[in-house]
C-alpha distance (Angstrom), angle and dihedral (degrees) to the residues before:
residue distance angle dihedral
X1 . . .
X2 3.66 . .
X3 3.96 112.8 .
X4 4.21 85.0 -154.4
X5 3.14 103.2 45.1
X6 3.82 94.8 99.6
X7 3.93 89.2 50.3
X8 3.76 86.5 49.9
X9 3.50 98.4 55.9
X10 4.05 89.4 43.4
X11 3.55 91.4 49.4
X12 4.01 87.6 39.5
X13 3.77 107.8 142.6
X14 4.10 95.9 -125.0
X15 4.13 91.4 174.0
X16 3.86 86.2 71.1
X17 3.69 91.7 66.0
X18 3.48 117.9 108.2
X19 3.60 143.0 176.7
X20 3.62 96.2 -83.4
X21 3.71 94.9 50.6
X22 3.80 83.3 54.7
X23 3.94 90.7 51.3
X24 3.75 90.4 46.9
X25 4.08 87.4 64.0
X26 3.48 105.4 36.9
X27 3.55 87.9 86.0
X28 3.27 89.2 54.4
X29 3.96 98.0 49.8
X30 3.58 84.1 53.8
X31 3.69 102.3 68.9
X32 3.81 120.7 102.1
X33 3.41 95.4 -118.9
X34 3.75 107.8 44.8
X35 3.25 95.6 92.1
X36 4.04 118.1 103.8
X37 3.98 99.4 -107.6
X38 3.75 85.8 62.0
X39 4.32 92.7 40.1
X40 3.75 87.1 51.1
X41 3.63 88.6 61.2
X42 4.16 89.0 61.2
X43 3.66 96.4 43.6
X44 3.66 139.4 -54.7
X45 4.00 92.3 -97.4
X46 3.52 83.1 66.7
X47 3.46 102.7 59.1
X48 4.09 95.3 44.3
X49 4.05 81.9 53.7
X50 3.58 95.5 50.1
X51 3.55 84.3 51.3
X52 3.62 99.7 51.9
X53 3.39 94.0 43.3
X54 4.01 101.4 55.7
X55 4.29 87.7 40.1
X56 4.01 84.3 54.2
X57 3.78 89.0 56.3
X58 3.53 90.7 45.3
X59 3.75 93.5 47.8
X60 4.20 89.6 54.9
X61 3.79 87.2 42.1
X62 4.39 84.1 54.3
X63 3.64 95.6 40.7
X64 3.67 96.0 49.8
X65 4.09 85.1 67.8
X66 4.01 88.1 36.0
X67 3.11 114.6 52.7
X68 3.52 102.1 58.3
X69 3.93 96.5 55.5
X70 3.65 87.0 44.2
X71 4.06 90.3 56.7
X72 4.05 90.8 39.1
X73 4.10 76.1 56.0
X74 3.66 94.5 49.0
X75 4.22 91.1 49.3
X76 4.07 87.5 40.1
X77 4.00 86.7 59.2
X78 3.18 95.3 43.7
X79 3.82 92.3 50.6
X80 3.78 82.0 44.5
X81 3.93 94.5 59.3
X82 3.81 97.1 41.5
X83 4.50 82.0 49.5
X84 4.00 86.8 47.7
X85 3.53 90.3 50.8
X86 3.57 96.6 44.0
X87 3.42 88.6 55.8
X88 3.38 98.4 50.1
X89 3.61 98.6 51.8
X90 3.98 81.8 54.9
X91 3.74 101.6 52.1
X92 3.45 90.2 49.7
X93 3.71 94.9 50.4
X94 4.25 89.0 50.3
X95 3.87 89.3 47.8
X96 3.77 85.9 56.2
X97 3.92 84.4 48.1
X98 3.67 96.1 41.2
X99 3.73 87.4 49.3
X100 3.75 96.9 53.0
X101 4.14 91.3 41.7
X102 4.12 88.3 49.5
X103 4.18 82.7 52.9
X104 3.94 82.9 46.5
X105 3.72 93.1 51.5
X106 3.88 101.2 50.5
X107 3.76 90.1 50.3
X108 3.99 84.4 49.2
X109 3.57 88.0 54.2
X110 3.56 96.7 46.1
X111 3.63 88.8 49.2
X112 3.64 96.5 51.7
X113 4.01 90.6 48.9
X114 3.85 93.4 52.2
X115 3.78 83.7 41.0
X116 4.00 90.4 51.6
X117 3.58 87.6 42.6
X118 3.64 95.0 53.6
X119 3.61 95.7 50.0
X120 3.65 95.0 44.1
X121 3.99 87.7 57.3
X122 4.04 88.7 44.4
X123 3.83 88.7 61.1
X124 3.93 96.0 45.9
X125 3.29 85.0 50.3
X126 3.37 96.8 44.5
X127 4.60 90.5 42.2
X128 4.75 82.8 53.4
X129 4.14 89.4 51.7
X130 3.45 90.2 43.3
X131 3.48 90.3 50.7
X132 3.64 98.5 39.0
X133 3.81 96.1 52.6
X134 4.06 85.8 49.7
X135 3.99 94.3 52.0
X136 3.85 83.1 39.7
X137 4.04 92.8 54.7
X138 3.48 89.9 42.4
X139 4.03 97.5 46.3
X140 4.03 92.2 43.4
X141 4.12 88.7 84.3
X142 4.11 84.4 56.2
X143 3.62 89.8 60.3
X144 4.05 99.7 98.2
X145 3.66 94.0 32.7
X146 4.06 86.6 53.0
X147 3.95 87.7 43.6
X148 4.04 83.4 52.7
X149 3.82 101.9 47.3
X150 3.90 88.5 42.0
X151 3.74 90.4 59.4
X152 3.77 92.0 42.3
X153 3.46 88.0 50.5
X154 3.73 97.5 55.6
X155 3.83 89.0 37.8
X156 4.63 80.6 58.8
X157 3.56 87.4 49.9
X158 3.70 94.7 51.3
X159 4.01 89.4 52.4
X160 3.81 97.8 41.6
X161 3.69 91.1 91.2
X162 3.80 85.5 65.5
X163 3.78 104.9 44.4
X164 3.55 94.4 44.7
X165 3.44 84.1 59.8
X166 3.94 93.3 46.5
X167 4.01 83.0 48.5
X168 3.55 94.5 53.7
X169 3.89 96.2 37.9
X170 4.12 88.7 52.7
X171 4.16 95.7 46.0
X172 3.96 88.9 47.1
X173 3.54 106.4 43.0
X174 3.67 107.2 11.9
X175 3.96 102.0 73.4
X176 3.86 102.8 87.7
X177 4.13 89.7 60.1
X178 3.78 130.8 80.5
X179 4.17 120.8 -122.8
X180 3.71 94.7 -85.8
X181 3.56 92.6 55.1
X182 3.67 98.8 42.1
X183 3.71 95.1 48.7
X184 4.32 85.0 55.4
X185 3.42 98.2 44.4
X186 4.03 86.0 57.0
X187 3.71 104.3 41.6
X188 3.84 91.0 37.7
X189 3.51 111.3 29.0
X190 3.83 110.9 22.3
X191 3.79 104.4 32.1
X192 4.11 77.5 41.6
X193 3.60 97.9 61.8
X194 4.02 92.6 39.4
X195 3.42 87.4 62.9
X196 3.56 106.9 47.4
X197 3.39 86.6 52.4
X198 4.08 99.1 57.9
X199 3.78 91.9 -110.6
X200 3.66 113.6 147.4
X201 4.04 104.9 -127.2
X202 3.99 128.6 152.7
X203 3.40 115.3 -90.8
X204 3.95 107.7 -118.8
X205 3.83 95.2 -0.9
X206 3.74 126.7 -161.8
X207 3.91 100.4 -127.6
X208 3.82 91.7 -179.1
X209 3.65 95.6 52.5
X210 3.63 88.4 39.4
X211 3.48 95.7 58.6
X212 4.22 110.1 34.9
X213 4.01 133.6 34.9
X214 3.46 113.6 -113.2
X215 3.73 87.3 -123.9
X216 4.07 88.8 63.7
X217 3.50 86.6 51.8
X218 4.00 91.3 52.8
X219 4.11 83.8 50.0
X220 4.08 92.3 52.2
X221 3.56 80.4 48.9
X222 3.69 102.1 56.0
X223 3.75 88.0 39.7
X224 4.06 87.8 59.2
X225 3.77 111.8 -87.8
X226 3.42 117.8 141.7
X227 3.62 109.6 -115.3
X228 4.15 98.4 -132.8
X229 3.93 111.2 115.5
X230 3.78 97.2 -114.1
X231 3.83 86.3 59.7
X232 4.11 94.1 44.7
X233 4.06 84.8 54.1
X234 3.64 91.0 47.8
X235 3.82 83.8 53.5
X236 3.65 95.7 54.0
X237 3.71 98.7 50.7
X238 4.11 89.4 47.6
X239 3.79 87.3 53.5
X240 3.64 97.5 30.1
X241 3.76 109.9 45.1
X242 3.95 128.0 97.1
X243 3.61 92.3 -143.9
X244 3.94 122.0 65.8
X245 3.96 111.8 -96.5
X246 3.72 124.1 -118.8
X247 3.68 112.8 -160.3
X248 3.97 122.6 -134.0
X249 4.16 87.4 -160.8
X250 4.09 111.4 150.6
X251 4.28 84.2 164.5
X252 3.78 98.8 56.1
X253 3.73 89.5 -130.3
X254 4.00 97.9 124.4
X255 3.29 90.2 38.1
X256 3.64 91.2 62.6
X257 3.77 95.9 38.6
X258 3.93 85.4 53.7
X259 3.54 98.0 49.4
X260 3.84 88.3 46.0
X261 3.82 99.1 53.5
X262 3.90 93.6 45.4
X263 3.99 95.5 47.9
X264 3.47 83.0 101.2
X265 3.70 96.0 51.8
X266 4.21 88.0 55.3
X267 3.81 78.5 -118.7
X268 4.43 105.8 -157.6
X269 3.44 110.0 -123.1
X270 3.75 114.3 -150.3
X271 3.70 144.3 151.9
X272 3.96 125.2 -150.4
X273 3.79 98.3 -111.6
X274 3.78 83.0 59.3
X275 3.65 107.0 127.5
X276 4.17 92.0 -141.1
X277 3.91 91.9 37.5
X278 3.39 84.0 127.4
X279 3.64 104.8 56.8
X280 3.93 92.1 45.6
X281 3.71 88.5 48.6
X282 3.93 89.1 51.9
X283 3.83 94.4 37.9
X284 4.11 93.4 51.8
X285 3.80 85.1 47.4
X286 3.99 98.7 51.9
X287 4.24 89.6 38.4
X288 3.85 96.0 43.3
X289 4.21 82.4 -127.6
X290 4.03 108.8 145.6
X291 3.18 123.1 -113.5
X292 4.16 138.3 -153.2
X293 3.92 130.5 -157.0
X294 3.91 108.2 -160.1
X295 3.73 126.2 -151.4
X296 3.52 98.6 11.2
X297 3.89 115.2 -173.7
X298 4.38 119.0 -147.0
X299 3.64 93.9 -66.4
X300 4.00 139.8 39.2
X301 3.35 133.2 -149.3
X302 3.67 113.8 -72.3
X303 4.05 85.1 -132.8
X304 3.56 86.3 83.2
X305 3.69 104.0 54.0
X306 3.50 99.2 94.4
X307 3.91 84.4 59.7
X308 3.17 99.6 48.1
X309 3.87 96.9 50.6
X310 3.68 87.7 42.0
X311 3.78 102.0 -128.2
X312 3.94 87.7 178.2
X313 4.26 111.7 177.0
X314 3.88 108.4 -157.6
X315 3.94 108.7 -156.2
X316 3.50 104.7 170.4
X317 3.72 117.7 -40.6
X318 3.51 92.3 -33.4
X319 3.98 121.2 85.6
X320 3.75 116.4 -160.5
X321 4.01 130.8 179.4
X322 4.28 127.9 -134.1
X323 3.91 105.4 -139.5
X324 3.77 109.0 -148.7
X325 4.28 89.6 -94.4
X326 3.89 80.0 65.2
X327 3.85 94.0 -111.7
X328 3.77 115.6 148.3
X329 4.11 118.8 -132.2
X330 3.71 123.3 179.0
X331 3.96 110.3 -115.6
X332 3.95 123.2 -146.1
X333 4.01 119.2 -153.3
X334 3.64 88.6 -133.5
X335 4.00 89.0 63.6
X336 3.72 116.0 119.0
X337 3.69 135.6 -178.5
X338 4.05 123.6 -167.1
X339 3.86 114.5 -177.5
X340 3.89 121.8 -160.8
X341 3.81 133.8 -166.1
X342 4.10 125.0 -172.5
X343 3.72 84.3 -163.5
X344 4.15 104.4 124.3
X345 3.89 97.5 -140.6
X346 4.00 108.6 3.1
X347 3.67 116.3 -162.1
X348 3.53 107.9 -129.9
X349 4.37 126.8 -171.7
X350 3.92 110.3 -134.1
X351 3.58 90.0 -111.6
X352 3.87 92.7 64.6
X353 3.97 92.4 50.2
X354 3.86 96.2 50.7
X355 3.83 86.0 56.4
X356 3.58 96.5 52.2
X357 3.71 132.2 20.7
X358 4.39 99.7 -120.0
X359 3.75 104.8 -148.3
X360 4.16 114.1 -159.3
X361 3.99 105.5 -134.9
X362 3.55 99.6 170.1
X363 3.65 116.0 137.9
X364 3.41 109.6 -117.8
X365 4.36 128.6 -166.3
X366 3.27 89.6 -103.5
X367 3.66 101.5 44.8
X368 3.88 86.9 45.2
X369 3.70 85.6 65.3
X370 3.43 98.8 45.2
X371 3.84 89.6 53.1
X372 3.95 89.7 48.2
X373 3.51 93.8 48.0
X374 3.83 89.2 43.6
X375 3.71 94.5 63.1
């Protein structure tokens, strides 16, 4: 036989088949005895090509339903690509777009913040000149009484020479005298000589006012002095003075206004009979605590002249005092020293009252009243 003929039929071209081929056979198939019991009775070759031959009829019989889905699958991949592409070529065209509208919408953004921002600051602007021409409508009747005070003002400048003078003239020297006194030597004397002299001073000047806040005053108050005007000018010159007060007080009453206002200051009290007078004297003096000497008679003990003329030796930053034995003690700024006497009328030399500044706060009639009325 033919040594190919098993390659033949392997390499058999089974799409050439057609339905004719197929009709050719079927006679064939039909026979009783082509069937592969009966070909196995030839020879085994005969049963393999009975086999092949009714599986390549059933192969045209399969590809005749096949082979058109599997071209209408071909042409619906190839429509596929050509879509895939399409679409391709379009998302990258809109992700150029959407990349150039993103860049669009930031500078929107922007644009609408700065635009935001703008109007925002045109409305506060807007809110202040609205405000401004309100406070300026509602100022412009203040306009002469301004133009008045100003020129008052400059005309109180012009004359503070002279009542700072007055002020300083009635807390030095005016201490020792009662109200009526005080209030002559002022008007007559002081304002007097100003004048003569071509220094501008106010005419009838309120040295009281002049020289303390009326809320000070309310604070002397609530610390227990009286609230009469002989006892507010006693006040001032305690508070006021350079030198250290010594008070003419038969009543007690600045004695217990003193002692009340420096309870905070753990103020010493002492007397001079005091046995350790002179280590509270030295100990106020190094601590800057103040310190008060009750019931003082016309003189003091010459210990504390020094102090009371103020014969302060800087060396450094430290400031330190020689007593009259020679001894050195350190001396605080914050140091104070109050004197009082319960003598009535206490003679004293001139030498005593240009150490200290001797303040009369004897209760008089009239300032008895005044405190009465006060309360």
């Amino acid at each position: 036989g033919d040594s190919q003929f098993l390659a033949k039929l392997i390499a058999f071209p089974k799409e050439r088949i057609n339905d004719e081929t197929c009709e050719l056979l079927a006679p064939y198939f039909a026979t009783p005895d082509f069937n592969p019991e009966d070909a196995a009775k030839a020879s085994n070759a005969a049963v393999g090509l009975c086999g092949w031959a009714q599986a390549m009829v059933t192969y045209h019989e399969v590809a005749k339903v096949v082979d058109p889905k599997i071209m209408m699958l071909r042409a619906a991949e190839a429509e596929l690509a050509a879509a895939n592409k399409e679409k391709q070529t379009a998302e990258d065209a809109l992700a150029v777009v959407q990349s150039k509208l993103d860049a669009m919408q930031t500078k929107f953004e922007f644009a609408m913040g700065e635009k935001k921002k703008l109007e925002d600051d045109a409305t506060a602007t807007q809110y202040r000149m609205d405000a401004a021409s309100t406070l300026i409508n509602a100022l412009a009747g203040e306009e002469v009484r301004w133009t008045e005070q100003s020129k008052q003002f400059d005309l109180q400048i012009q004359r503070l020479t002279g009542d700072c003078a007055m002020a300083s003239s009635f807390v030095s020297y005016l201490g020792p005298f009662n109200k009526e006194f005080r209030d002559l030597l002022c008007t007559r004397d002081f304002y007097g000589d100003l004048f003569s002299r071509g220094i501008p001073v106010t005419e009838n000047l309120d040295v009281t006012r002049f020289l303390v806040e009326e809320s000070e005053i309310g604070e002397w108050n609530l610390q227990g002095l009286p609230m009469d005007e002989l006892s507010i000018q006693n006040g001032i010159m305690t508070t006021r003075a350079t030198r250290y007060p010594v008070l003419v007080d038969p009543q007690g009453q600045g004695l217990a206004w003193i002692k009340k206002r420096e309870e905070v200051n753990a103020m010493k009290t002492t007397t001079l009979g005091d046995k350790n007078f002179r280590n509270h004297l030295e100990d106020c003096m190094s601590f800057g605590k103040p310190m008060l000497i009750e019931n003082i008679e016309e003189t003091l003990d010459p210990i504390l002249d020094p102090i009371l003329e103020k014969r302060i030796v800087r060396k450094g930053k430290n400031a330190i005092i020689v007593l009259s034995d020679g001894k050195e003690v350190d001396f605080s700024d914050s140091f104070a020293l109050y004197c009082t006497s319960r003598l009535p009328n206490p003679h004293y030399s001139p030498e005593f009252s240009a150490k200290t500044l001797v303040i009369d706060f004897t209760v008089t009639m009239v300032g008895l009243e005044d405190q009465l009325l006060g309360k």
